[in-house]
Phi, psi and omega in degrees: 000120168309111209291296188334293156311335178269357195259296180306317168304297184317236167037293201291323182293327176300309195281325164284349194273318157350275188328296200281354159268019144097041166258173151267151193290135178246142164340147177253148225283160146262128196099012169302155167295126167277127211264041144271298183284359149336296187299291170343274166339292152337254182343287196313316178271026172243313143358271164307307187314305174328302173293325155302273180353318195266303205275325146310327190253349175257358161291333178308281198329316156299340204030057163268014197223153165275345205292140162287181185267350177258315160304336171294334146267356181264338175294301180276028110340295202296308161281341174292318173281340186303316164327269191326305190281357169284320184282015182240315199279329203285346201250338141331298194298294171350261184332289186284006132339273154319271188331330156307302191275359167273335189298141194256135179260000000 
């Protein structure tokens, strides 16, 4: 996952959280991210990972690869937690979704 886009979203999530507790509003950075594509990025590299991950293990398997069996599991490691910490973020998003939309205005 890309550090950078999650320091500039936090920052921005930060800034609206000023705002929306009666601070005054500050600029918005120039150059932010846009956390549609952000996610998008995300995803697309979690993907991938998977996808190395999967394809790796069936050359092993084939023994078309030079990769040890131990490389071969730290690849599918790797993606399984990035799967996961993608399923953390998404159930986040989730919640606070709903909670936006319990909020009575």
């Amino acid at each position: 996952m890309n550090i950078q886009g999650i320091d500039q979203l936090l920052s921005q999530m930060q800034a609206t959280a000023a705002v929306a507790a009666g601070g005054s509003p500050q600029q918005a950075p120039q150059g932010g991210a846009d956390f549609a594509a952000l996610l998008k990025n995300s995803v697309d590299q979690v993907n991938s990972a998977q996808q190395e991950s999967s394809a790796m293990a069936k050359n092993f398997e084939l023994g078309e690869t030079d990769a040890s069996l131990q490389e071969v599991m730290i690849s599918l490691q790797k993606a399984n937690v990035s799967f996961q910490a993608m399923v953390q973020v998404r159930n986040k998003l989730v919640s606070a979704y709903q909670d936006i939309m319990n909020m009575q205005v």
